[in-house]
gemmi code that builds the backbone of each chain (N, CA, C; Angstrom):
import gemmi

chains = {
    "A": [
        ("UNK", (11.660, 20.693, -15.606), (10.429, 20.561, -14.804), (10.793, 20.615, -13.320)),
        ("UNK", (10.452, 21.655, -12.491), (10.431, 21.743, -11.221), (9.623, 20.530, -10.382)),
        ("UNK", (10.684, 19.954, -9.381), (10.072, 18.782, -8.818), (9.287, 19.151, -7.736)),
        ("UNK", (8.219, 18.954, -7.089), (7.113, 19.736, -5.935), (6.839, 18.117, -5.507)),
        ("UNK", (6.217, 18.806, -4.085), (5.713, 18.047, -2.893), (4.025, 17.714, -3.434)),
        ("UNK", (3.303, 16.516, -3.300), (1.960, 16.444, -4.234), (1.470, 16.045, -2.696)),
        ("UNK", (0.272, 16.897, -2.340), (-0.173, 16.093, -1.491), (-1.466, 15.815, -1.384)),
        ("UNK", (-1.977, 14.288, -1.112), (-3.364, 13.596, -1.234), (-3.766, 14.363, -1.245)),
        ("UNK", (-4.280, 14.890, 0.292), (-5.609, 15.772, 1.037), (-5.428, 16.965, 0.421)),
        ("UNK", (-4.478, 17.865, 0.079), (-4.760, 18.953, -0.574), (-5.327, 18.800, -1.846)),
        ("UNK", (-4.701, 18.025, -2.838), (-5.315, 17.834, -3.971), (-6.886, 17.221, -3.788)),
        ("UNK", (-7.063, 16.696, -2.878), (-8.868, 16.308, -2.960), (-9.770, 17.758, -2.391)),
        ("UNK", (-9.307, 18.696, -2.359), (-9.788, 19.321, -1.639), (-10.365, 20.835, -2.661)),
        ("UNK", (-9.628, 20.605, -4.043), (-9.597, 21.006, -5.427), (-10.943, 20.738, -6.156)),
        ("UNK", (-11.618, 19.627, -6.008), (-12.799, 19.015, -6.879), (-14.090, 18.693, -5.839)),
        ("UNK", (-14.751, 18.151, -6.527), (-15.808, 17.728, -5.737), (-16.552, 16.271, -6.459)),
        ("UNK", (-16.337, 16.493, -7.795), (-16.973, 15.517, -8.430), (-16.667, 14.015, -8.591)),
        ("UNK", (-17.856, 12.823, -8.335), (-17.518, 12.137, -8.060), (-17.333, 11.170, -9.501)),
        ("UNK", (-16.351, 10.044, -9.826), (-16.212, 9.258, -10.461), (-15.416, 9.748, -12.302)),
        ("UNK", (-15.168, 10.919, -11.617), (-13.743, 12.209, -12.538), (-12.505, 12.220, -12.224)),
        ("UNK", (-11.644, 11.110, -12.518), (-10.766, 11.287, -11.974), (-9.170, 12.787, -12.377)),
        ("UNK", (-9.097, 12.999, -11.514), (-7.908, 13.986, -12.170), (-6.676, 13.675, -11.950)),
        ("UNK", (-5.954, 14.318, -12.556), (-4.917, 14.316, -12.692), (-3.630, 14.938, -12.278)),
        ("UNK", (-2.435, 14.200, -11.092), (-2.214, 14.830, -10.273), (-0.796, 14.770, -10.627)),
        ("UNK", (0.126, 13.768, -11.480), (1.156, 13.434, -11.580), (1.526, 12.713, -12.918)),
        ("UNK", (2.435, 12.967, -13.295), (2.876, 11.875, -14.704), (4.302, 11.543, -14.893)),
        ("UNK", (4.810, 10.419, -14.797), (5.357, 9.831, -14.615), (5.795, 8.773, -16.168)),
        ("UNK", (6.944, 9.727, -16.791), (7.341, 8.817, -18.630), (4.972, 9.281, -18.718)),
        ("UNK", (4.857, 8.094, -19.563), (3.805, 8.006, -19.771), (2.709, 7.488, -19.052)),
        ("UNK", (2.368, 7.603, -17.808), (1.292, 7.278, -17.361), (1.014, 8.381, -16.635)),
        ("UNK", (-0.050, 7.835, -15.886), (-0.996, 9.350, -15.374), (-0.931, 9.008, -13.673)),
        ("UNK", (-0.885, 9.458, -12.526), (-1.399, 8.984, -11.669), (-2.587, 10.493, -11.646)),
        ("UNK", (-4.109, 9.859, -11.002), (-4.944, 10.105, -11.013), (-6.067, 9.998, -9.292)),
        ("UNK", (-6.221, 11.436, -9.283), (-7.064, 10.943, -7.983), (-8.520, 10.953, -8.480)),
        ("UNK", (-9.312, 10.203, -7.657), (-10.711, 9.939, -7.911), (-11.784, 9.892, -6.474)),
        ("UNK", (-12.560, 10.527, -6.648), (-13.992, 10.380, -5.550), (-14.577, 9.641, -6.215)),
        ("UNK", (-15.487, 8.420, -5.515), (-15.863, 7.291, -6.004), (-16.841, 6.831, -5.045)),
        ("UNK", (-18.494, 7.425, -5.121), (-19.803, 6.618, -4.778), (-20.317, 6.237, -5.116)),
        ("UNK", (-21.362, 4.821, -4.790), (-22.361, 4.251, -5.607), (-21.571, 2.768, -6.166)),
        ("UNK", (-22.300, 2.987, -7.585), (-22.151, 1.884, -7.947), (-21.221, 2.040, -9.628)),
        ("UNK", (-20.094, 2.228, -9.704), (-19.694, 2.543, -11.243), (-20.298, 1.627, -12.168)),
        ("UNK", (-19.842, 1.185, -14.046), (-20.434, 0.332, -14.593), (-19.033, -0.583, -15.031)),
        ("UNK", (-19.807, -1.843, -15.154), (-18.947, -2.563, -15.527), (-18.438, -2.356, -16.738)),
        ("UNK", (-16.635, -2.496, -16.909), (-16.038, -2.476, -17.520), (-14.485, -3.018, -17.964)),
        ("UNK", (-13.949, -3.180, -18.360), (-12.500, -3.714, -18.877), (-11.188, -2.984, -19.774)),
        ("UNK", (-10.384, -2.768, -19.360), (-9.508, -1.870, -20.011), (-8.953, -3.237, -21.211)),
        ("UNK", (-9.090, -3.134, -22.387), (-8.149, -4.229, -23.163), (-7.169, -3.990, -23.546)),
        ("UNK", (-6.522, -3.058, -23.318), (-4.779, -2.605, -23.855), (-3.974, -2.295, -22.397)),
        ("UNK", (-4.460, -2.406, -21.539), (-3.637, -2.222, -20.071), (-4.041, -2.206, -19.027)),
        ("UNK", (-2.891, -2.841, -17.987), (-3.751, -2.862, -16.417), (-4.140, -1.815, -15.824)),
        ("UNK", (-4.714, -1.707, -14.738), (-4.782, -0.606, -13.848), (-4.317, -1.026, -12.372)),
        ("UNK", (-4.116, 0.293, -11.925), (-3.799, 0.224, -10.671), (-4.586, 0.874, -9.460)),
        ("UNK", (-5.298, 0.673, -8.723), (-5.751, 1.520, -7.619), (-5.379, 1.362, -6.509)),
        ("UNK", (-5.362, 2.463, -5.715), (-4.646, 2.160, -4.349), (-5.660, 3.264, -3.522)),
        ("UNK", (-6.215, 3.067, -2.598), (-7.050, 3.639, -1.109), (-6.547, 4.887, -0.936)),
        ("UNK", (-6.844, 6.001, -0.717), (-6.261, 6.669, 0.070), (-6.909, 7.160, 1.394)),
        ("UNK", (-8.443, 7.104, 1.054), (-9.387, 7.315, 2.081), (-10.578, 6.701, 1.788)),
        ("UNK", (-11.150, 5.878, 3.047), (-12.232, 5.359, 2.628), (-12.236, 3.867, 2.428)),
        ("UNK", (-13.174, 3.368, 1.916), (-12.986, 2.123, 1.380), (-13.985, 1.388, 0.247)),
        ("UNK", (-13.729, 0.756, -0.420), (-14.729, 0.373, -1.713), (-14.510, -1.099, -2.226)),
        ("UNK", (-15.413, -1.672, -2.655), (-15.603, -3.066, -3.136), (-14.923, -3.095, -4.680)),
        ("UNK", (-14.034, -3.595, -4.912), (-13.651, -3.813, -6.429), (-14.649, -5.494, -7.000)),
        ("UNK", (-15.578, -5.326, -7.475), (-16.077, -6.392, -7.667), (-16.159, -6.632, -9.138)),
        ("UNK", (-15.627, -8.227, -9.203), (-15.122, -8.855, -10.515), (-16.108, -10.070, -10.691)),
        ("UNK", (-15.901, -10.426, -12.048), (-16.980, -11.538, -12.212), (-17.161, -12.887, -11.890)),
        ("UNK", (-16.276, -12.764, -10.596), (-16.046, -14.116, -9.564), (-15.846, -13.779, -8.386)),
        ("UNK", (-16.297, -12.617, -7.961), (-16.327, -12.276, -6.829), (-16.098, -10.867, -6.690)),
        ("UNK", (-15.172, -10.432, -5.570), (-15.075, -9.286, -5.362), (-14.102, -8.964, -4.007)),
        ("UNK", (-13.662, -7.757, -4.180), (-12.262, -7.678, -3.229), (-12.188, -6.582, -2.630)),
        ("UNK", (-12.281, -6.845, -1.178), (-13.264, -5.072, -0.302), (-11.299, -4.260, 0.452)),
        ("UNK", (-11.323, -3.241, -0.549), (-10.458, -2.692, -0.141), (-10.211, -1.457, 0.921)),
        ("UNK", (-9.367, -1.071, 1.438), (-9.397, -0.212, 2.130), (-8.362, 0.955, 2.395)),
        ("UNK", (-8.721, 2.035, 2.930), (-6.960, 3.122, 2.963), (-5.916, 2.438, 3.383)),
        ("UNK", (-4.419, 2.123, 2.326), (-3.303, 1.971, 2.545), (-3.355, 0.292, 2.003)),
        ("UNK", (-4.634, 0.149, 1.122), (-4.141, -1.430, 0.332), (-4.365, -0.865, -0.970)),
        ("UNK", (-3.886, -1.783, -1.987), (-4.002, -1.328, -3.218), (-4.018, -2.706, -4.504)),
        ("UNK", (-4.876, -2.366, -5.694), (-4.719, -4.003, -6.259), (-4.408, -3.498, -7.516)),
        ("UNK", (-4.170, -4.441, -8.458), (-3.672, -4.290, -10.017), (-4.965, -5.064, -10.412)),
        ("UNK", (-5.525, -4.580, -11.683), (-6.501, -4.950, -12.243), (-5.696, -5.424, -13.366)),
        ("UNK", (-5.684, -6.836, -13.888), (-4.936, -7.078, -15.492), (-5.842, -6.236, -16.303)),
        ("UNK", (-4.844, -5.900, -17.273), (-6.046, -5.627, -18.885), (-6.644, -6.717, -19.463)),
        ("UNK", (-8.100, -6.225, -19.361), (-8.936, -7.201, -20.368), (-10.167, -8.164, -19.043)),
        ("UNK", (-9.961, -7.568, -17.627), (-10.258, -8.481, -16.636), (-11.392, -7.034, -16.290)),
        ("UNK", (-12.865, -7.607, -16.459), (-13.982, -7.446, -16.111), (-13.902, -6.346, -14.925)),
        ("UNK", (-14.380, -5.277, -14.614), (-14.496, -5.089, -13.380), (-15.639, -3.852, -12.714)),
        ("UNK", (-15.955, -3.866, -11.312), (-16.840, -2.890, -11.551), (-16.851, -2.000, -9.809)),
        ("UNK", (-15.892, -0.880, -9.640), (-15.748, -0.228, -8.314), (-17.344, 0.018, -7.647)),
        ("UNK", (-17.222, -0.126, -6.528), (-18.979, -0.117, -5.920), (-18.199, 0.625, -4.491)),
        ("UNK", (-18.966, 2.050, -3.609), (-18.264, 2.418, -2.579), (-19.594, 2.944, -1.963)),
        ("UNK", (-20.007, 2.309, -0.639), (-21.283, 2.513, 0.024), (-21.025, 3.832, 0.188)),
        ("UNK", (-19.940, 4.586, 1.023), (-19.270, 5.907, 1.422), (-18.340, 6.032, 0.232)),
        ("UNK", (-18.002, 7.454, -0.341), (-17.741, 7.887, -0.893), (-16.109, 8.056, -0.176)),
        ("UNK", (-15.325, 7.461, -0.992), (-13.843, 6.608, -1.083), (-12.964, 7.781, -2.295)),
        ("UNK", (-11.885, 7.954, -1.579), (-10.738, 8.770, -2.540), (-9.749, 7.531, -2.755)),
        ("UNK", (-9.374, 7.450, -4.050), (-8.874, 6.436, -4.323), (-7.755, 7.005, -5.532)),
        ("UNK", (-6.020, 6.678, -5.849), (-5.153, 7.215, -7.082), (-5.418, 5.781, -7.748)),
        ("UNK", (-5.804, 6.560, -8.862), (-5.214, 5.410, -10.417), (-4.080, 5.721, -10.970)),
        ("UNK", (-3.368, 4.316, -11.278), (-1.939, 4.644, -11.777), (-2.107, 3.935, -13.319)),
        ("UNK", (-2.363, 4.601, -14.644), (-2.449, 4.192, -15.879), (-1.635, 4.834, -16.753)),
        ("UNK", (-1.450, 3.976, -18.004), (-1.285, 4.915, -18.926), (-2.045, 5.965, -19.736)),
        ("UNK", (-1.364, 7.353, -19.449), (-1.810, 8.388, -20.137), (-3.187, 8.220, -21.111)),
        ("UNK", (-3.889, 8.824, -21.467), (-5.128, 8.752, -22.358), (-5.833, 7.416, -21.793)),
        ("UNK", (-6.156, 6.956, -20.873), (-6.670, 5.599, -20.401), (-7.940, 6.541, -19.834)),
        ("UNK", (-9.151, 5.679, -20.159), (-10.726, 5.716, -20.442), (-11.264, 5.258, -18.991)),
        ("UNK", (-11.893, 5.675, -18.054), (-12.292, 5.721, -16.932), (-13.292, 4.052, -17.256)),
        ("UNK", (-14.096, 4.355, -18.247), (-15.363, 3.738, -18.382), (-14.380, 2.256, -19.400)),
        ("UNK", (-13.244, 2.655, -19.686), (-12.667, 1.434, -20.668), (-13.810, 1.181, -21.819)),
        ("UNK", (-14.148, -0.095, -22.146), (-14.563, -0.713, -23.238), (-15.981, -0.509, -23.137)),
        ("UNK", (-16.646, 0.154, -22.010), (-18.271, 0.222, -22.082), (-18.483, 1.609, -22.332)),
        ("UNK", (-20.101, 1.624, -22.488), (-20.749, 2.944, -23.238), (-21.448, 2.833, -22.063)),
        ("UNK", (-21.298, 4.418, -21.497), (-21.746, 4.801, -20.091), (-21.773, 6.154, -20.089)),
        ("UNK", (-22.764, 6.838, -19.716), (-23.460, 7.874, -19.170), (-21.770, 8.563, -18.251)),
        ("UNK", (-20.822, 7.712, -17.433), (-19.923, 7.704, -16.612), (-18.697, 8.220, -17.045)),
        ("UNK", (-18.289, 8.072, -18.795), (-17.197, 8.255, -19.156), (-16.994, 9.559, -18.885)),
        ("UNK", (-15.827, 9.520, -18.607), (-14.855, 11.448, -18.081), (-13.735, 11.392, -18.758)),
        ("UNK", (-13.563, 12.952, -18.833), (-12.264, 13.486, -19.219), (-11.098, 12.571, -18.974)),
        ("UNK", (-10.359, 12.421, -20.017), (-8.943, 11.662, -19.076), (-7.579, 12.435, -19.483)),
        ("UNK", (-8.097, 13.826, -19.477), (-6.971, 14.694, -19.220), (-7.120, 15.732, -18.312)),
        ("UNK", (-7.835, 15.731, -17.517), (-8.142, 16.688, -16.215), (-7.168, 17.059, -15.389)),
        ("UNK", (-6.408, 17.753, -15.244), (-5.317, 18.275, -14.571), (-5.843, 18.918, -13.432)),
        ("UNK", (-5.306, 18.522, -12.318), (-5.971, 19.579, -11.280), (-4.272, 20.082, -10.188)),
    ],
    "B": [
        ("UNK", (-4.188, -14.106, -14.066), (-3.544, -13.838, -12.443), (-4.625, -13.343, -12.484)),
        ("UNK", (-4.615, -13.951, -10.727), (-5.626, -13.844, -9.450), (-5.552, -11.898, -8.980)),
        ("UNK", (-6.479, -11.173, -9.178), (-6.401, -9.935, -8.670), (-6.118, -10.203, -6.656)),
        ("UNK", (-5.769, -10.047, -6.037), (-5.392, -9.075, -4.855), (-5.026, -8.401, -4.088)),
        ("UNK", (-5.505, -8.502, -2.958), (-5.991, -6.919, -2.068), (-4.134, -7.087, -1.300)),
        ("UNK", (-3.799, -5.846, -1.397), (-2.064, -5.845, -1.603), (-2.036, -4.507, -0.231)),
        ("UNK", (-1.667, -4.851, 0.985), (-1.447, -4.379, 2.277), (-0.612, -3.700, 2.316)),
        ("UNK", (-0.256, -2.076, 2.537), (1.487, -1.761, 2.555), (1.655, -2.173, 4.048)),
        ("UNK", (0.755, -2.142, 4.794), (1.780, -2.948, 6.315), (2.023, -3.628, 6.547)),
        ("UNK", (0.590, -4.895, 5.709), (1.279, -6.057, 6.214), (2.448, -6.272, 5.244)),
        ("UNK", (2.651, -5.886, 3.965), (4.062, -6.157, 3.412), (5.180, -5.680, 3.932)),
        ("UNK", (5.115, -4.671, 4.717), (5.968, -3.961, 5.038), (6.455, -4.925, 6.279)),
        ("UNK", (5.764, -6.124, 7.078), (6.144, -7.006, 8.318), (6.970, -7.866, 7.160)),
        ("UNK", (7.561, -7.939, 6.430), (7.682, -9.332, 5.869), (9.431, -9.060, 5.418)),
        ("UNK", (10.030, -7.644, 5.644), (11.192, -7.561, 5.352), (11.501, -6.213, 6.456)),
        ("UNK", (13.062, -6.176, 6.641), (13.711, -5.302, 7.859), (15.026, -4.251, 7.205)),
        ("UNK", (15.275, -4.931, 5.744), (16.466, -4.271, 5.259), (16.094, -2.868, 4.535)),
        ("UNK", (17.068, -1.942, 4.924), (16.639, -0.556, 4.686), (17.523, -0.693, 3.047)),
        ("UNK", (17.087, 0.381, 2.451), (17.300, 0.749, 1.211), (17.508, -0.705, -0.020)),
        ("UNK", (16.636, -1.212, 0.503), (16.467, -2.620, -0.286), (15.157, -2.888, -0.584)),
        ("UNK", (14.822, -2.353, -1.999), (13.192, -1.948, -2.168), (12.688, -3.575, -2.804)),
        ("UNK", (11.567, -3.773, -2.169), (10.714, -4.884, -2.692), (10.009, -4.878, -3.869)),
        ("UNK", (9.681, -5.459, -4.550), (8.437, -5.707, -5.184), (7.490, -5.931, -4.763)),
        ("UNK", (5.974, -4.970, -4.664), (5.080, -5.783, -4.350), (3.576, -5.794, -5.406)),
        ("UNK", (4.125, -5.410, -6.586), (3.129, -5.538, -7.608), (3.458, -5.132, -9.305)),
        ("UNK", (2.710, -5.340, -10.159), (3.093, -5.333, -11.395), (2.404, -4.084, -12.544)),
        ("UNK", (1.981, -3.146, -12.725), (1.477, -2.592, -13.948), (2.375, -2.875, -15.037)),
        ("UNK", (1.804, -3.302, -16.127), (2.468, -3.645, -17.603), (3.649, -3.849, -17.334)),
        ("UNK", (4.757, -3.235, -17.554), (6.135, -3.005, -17.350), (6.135, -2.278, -16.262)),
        ("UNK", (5.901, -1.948, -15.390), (6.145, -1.058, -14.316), (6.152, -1.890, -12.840)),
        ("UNK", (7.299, -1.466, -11.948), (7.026, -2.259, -10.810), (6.659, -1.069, -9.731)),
        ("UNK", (6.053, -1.826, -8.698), (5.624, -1.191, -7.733), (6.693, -1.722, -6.210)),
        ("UNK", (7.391, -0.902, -5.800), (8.278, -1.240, -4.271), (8.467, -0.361, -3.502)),
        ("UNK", (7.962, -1.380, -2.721), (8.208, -1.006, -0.858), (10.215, -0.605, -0.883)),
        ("UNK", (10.051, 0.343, 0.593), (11.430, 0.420, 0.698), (11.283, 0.725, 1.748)),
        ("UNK", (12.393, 0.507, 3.360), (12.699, 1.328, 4.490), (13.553, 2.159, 4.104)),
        ("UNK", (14.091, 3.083, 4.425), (15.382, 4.172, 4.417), (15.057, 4.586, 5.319)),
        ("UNK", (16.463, 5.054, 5.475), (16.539, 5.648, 7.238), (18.196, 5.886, 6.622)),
        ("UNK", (18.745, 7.411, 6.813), (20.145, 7.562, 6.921), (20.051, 8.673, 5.798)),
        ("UNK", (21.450, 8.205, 4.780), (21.499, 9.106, 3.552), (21.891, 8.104, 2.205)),
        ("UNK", (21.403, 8.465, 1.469), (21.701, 7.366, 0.119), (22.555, 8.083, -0.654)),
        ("UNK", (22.435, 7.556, -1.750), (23.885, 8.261, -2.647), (23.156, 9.000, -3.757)),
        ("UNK", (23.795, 10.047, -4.039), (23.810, 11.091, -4.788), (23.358, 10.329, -6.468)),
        ("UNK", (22.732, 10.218, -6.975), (22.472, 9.544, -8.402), (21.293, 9.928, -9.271)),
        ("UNK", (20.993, 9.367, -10.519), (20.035, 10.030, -11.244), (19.493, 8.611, -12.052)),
        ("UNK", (18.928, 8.634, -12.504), (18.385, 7.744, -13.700), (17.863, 7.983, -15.147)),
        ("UNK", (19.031, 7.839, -16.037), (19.102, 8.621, -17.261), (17.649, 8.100, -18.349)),
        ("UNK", (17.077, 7.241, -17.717), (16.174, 6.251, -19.030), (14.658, 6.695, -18.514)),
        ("UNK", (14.407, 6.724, -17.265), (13.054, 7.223, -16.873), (13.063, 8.155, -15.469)),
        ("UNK", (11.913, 8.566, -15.266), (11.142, 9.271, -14.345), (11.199, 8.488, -13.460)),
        ("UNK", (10.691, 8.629, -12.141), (10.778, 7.919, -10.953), (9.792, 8.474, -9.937)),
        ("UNK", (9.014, 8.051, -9.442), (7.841, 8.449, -8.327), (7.956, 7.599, -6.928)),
        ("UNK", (8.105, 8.347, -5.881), (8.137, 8.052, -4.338), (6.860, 9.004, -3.609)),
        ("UNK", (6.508, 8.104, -3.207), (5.114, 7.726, -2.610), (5.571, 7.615, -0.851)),
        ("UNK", (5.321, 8.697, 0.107), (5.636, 7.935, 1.466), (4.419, 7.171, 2.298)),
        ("UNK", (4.484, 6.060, 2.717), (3.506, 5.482, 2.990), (3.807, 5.520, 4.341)),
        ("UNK", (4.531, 5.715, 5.093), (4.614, 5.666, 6.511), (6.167, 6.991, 6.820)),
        ("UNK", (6.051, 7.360, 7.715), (6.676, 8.374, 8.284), (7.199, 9.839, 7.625)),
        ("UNK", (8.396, 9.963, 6.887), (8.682, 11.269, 6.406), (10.643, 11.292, 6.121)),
        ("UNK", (10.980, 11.459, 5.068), (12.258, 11.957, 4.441), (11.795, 13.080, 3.524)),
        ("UNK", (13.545, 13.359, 3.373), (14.129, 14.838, 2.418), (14.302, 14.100, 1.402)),
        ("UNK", (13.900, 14.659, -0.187), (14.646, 14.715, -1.095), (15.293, 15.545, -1.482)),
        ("UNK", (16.642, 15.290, -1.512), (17.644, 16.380, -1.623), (17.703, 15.999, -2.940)),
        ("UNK", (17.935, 17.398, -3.315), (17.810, 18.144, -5.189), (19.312, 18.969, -5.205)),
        ("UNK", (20.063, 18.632, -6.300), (21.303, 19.749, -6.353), (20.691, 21.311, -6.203)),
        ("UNK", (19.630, 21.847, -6.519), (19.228, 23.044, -5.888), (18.120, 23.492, -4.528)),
        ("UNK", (18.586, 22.271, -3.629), (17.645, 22.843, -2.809), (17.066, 21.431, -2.054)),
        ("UNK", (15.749, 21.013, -1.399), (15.496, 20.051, -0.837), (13.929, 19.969, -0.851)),
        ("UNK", (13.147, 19.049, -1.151), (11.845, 18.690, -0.568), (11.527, 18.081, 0.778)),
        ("UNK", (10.763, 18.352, 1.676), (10.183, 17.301, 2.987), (9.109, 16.932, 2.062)),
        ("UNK", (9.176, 15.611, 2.498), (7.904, 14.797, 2.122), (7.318, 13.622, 2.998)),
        ("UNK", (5.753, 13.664, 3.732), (5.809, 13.080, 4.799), (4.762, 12.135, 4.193)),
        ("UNK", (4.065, 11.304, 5.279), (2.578, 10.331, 4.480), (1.724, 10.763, 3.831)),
        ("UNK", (1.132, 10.193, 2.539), (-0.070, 11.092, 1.822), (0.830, 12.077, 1.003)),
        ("UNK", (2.545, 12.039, 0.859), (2.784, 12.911, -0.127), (3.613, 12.005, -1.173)),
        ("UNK", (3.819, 12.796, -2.427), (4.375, 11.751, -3.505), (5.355, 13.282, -4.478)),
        ("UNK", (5.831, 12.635, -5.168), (6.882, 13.711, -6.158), (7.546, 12.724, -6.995)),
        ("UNK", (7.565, 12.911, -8.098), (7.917, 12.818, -9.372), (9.352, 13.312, -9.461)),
        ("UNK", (10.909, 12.651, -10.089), (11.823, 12.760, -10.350), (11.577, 12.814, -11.040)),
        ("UNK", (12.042, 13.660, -12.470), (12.137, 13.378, -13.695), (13.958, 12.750, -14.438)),
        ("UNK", (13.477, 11.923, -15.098), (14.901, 11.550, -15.659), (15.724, 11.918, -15.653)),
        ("UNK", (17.064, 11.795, -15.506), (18.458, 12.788, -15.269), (18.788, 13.574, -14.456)),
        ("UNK", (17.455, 13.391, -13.551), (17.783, 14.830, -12.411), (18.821, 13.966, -11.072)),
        ("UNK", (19.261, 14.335, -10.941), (20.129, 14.016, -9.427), (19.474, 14.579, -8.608)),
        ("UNK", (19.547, 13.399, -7.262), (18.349, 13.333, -6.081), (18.954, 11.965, -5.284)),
        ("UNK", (18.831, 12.458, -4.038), (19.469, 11.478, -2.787), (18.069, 11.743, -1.607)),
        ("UNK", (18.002, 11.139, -1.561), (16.686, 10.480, -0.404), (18.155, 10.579, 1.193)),
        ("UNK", (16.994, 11.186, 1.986), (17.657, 11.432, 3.238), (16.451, 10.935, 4.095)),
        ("UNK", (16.756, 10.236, 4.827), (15.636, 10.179, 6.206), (15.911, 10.123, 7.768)),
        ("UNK", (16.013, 10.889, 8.499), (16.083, 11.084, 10.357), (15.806, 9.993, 10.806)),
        ("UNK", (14.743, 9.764, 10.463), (14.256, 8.552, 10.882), (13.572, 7.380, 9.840)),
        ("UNK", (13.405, 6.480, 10.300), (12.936, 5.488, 9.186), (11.708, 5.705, 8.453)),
        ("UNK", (11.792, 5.116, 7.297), (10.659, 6.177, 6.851), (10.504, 4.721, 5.488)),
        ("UNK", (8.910, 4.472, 5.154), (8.555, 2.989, 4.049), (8.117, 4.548, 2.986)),
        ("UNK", (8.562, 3.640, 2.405), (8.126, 4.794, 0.641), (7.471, 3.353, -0.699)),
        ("UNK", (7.042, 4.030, -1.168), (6.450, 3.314, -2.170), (7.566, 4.128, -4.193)),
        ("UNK", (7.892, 3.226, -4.373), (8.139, 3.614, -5.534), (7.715, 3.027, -6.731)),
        ("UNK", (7.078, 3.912, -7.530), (6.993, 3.196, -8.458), (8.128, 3.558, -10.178)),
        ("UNK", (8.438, 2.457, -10.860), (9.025, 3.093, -11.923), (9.556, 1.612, -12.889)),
        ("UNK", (9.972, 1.996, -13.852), (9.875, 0.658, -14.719), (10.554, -0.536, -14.717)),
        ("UNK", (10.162, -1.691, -14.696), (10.831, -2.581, -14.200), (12.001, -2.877, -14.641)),
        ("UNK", (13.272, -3.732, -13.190), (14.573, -3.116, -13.834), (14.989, -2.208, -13.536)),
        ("UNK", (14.877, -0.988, -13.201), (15.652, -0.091, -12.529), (16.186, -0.077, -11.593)),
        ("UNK", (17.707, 0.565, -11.509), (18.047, -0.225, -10.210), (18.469, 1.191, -9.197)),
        ("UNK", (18.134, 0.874, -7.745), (17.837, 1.803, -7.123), (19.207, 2.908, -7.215)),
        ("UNK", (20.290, 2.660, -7.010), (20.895, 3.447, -7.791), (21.838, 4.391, -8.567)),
        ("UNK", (20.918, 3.513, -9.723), (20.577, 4.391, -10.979), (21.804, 4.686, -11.321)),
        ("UNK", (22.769, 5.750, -11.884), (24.068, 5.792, -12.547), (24.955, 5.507, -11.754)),
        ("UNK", (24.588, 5.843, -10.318), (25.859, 5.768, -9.811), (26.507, 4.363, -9.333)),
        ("UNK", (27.993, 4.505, -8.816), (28.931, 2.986, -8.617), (28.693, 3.299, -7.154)),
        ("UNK", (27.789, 2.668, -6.221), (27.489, 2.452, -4.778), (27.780, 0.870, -3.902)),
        ("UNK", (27.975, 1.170, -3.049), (27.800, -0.689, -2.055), (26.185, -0.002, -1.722)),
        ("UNK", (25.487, 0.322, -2.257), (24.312, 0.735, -1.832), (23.211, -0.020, -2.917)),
        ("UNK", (23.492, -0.383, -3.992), (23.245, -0.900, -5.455), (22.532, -2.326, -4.571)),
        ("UNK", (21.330, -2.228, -4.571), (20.330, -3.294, -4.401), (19.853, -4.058, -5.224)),
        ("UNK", (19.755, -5.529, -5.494), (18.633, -6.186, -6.698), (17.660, -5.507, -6.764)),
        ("UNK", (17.456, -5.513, -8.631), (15.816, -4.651, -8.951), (14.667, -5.427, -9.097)),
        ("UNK", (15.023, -6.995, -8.823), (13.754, -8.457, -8.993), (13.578, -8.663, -7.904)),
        ("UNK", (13.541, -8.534, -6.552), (13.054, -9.030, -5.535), (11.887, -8.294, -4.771)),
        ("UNK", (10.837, -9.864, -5.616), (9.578, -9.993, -4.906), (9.462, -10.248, -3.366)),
        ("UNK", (8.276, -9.572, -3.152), (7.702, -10.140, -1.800), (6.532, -10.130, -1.437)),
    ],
}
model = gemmi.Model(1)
for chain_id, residues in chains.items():
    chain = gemmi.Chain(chain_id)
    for i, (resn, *xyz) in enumerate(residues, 1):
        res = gemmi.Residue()
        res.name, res.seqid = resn, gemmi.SeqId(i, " ")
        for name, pos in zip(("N", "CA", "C"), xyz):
            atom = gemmi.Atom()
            atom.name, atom.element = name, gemmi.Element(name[0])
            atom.pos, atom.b_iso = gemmi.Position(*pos), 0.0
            res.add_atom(atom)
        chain.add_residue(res)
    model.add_chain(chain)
structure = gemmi.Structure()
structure.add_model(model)
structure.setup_entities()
């Protein structure tokens, strides 16, 4: 496998759609994943693994069922598996998920929202 | 555990030693670390997994036995297992790595460069 230079802004510049994340890197078995992210997603919970998100542009509310945690480009949080959660972004926020491979955007809920989670871009 | 909002700058104020990567978060088995480099590291590979560097502030070479990548902020690249790769940087340069916990920076080779792979911050 030829090793290449991945870069944010070019790869966002590939899609348009919001709350699809694709797929930019893989790493053993996980995915890293970029995502456009407005509005209000639905609540949900991964129960077999954490997640990871990290800012790259923009900024968005990770809000949990005790509050909520307003992130921004160049912070990043770990969501445990099994821990409630629900991304909310007034402006439309580019954000990488770092999961394992085949991991469900929408996790454990039934949503209009669920996407591909093999989108290669 | 308490989800939070995880700063690469302000973590990045909290240590000065170059090629001595931090911890600053957890997916399943996977750690997430900060690193300065600045100089040339040693020639090595990591026979058990993949490896991802993330630059979060300034810009290094990954030198490849065939050739070299620049990689500056907003870019990331994927090692794959076994490949030999030495990180070069002009100037100082914070990278984000992520890869499974336990790995030690590195990797096969016998270095005075061989950093702890548990230190949180």
């Amino acid at each position: 496998m030829a090793v290449e230079v991945i870069n944010f802004k070019d790869k966002l510049t590939l899609f348009g759609e919001q709350w699809s994340p694709k797929i930019i890197a893989q790493l053993n078995d996980y995915h890293f994943k970029l995502a456009k992210i407005q509005g209000e997603f639905v609540w949900h919970s991964h129960p077999e693994t954490d997640e990871v998100f990290i800012v790259v542009e923009g900024a968005f509310e990770m809000q949990l069922t005790d509050g909520g945690l307003h992130l921004k480009a160049g912070e990043m949080c770990v969501i445990p598996k099994g821990v409630e959660h629900r991304p909310v972004a007034a402006e439309e926020c580019a954000i990488l998920l770092v999961e394992p491979a085949g991991t469900v955007n929408t996790g454990d809920a039934q949503s209009d929202l669920t996407a591909p989670h093999d989108d290669w871009i």
